[in-house]
Every structure is written in C-alpha cells, then in structure tokens.
NUTORKE-205751 format. One record per atom (N, C-alpha, C): atom name; x, y, z. Coordinates in pm, 1 decimal, m for minus. Layout:
N
   atom         xx         yy         zz
     CA          X          Y          Z
...
//
This chain:
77
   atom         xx         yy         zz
      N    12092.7    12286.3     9273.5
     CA    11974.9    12358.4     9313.0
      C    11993.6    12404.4     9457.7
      N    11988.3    12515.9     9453.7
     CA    12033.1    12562.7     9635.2
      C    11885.5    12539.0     9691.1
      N    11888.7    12597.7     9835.0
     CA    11803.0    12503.0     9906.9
      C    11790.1    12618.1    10040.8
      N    11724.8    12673.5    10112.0
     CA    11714.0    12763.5    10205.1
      C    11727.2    12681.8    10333.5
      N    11798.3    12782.1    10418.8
     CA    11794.5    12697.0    10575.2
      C    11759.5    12748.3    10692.2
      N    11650.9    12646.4    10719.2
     CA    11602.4    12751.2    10853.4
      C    11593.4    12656.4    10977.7
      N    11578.1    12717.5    11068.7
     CA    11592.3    12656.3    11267.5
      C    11476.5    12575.5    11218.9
      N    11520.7    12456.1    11337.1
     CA    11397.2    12371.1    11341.5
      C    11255.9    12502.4    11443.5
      N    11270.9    12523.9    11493.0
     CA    11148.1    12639.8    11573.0
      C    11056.4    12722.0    11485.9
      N    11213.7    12759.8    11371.1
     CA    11104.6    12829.1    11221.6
      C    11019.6    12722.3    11165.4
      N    11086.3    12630.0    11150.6
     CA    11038.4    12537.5    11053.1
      C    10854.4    12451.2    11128.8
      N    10919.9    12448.6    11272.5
     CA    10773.5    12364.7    11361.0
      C    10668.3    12469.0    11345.8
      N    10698.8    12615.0    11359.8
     CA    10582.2    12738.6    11337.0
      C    10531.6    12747.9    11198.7
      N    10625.4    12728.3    11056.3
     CA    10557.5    12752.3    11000.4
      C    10598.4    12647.9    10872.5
      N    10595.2    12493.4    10912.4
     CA    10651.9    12369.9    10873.4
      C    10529.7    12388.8    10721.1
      N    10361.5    12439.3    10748.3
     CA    10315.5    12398.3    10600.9
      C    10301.2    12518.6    10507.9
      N    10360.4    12643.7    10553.1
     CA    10428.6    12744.5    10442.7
      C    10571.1    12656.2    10372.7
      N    10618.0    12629.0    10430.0
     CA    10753.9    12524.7    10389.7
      C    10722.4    12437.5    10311.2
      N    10624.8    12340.5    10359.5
     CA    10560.0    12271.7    10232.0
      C    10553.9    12291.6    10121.1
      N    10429.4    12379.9    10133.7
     CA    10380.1    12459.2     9974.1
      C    10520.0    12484.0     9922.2
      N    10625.9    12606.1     9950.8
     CA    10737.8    12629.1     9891.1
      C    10747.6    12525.0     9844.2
      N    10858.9    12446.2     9853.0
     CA    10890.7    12347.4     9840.0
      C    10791.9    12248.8     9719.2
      N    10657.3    12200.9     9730.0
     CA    10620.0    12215.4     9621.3
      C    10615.2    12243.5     9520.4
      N    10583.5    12402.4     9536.4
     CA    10568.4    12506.3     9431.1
      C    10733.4    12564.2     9325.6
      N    10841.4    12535.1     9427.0
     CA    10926.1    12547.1     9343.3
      C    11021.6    12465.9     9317.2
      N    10977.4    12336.8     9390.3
     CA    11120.5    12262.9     9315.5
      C    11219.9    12265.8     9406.3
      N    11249.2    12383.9     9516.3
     CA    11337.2    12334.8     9583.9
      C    11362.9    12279.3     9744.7
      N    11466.3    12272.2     9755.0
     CA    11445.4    12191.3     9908.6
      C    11511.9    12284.6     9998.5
      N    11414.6    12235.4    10122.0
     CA    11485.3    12337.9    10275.0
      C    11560.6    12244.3    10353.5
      N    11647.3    12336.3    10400.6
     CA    11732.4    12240.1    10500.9
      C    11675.7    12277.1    10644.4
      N    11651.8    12220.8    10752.3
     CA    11647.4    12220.5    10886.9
      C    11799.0    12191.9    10954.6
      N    11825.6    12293.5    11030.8
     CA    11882.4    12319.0    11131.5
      C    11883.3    12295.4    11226.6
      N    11948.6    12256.2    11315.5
     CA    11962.7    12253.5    11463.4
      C    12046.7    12300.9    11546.4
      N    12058.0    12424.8    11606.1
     CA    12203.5    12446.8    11665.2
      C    12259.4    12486.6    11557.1
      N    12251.8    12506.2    11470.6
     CA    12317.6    12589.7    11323.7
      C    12396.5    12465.3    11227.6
      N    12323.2    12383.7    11282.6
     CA    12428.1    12270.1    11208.3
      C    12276.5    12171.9    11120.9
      N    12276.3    12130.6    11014.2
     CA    12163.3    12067.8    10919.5
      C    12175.5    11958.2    10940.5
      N    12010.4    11924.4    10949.2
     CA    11966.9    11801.5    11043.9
      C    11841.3    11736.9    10952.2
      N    11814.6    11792.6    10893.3
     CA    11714.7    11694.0    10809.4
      C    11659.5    11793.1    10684.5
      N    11629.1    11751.9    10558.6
     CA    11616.3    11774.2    10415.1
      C    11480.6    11772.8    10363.4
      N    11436.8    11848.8    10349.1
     CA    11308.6    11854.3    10303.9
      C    11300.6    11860.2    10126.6
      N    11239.3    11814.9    10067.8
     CA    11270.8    11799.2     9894.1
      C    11106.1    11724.8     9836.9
      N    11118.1    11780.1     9721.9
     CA    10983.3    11700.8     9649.8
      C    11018.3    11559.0     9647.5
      N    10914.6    11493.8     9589.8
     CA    10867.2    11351.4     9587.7
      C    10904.9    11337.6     9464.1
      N    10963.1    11284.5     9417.4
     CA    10967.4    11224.4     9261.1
      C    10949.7    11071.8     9246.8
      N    10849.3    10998.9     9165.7
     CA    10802.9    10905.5     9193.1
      C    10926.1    10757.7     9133.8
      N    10899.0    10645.6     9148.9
     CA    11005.9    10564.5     9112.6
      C    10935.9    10572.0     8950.2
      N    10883.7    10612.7     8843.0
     CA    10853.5    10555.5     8757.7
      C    10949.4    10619.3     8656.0
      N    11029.0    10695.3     8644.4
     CA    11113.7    10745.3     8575.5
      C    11253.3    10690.4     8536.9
      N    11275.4    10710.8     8429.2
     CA    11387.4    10634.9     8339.1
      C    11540.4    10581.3     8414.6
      N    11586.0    10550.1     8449.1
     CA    11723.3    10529.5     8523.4
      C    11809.7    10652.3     8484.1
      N    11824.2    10658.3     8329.4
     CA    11930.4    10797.8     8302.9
      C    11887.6    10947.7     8355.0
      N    11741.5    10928.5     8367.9
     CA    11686.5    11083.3     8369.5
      C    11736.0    11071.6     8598.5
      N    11758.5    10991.8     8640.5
     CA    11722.1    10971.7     8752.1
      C    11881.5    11000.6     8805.5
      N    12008.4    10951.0     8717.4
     CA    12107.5    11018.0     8717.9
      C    12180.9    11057.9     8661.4
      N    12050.1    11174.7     8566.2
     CA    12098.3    11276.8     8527.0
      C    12148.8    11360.4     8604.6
      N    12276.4    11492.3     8593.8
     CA    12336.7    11558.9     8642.3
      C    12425.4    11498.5     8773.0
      N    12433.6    11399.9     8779.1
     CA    12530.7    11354.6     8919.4
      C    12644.8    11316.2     8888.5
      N    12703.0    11345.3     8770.2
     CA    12872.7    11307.2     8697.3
      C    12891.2    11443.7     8696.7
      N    12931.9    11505.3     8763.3
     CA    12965.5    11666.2     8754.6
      C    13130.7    11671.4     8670.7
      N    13197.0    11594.1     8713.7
     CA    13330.1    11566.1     8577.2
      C    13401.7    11442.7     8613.7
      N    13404.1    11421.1     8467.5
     CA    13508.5    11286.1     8423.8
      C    13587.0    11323.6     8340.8
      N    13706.2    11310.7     8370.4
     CA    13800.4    11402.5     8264.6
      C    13847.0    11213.5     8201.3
      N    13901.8    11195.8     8048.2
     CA    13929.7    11097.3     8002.1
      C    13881.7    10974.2     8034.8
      N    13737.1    10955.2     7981.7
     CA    13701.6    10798.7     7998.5
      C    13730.1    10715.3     7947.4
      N    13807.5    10768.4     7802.0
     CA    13874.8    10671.0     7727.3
      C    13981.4    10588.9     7792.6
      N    14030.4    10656.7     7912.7
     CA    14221.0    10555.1     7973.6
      C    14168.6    10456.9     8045.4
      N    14293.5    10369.8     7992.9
     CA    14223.9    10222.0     8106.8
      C    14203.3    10274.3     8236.8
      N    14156.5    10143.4     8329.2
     CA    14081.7    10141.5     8482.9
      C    14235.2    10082.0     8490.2
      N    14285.7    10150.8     8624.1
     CA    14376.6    10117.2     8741.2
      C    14342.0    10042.7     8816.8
      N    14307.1     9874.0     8805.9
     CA    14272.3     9791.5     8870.9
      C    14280.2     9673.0     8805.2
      N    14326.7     9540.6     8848.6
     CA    14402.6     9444.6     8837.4
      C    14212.9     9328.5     8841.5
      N    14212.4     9301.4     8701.1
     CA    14062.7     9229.1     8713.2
      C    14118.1     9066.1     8673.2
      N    14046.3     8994.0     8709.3
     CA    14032.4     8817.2     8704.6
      C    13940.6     8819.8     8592.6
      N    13920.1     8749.0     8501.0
     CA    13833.8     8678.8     8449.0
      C    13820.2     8553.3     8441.3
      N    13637.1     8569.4     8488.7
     CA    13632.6     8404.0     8550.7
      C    13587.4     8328.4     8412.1
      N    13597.0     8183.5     8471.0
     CA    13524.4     8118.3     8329.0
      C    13358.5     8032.8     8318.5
//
C-alpha cells in the first residue's frame, strides 16, 4: 500500500486534513524531515483480529518449503 510523503511543516499546518485522509482511505503518510522519513502515520487496527488475517500478506516469497531447514537441532528429553 503506498503511502504519501510530506515535510513535517506540511504536515504541523495541515496535520487534521492528514488525519481524515488517512482514515478515509486506508492509507498511511510518511513525515519527513530534511527529506529523510521520520515518523508513520497509519490507521488503528484493533488487537481483536485473527493472528493469520494479522499476517496476512507479509510472506511476499518462499520458494520450496518442502526442503529441509539448514540448521543443526538437539532434541531434548
């Protein structure tokens, strides 16, 4: 989801037009400082939602999950 970026000076003048956006569509603004992003503005999504729905879309690729793990495990008793 892209995300618009504006100066913190835009953002202090017109921080509750930014709001509403942001609300209203779902997406998030980035603040700037010096041209470099300094803090994230994004909706609220509450904790009551499912674990999978929560990371949904954050495996962007796994190529072969079937091959073993490259790592040397203990099993305890």
């Amino acid at each position: 989801m892209p995300g618009m970026q504006v100066s913190k000076t835009e953002f202090k003048a017109k921080a509750l037009e930014y709001f509403r956006q942001v609300e209203q569509s779902g997406q998030h603004v980035i603040v700037t400082d010096h041209g470099k992003p300094t803090l994230e503005v994004r909706p609220f999504h509450g904790f009551d939602r499912e674990p999978l729905e929560i990371l949904s879309g954050t495996v962007v690729r796994y190529d072969n999950p079937t091959d073993p793990v490259d790592v040397d495990w203990e099993a305890g008793q």
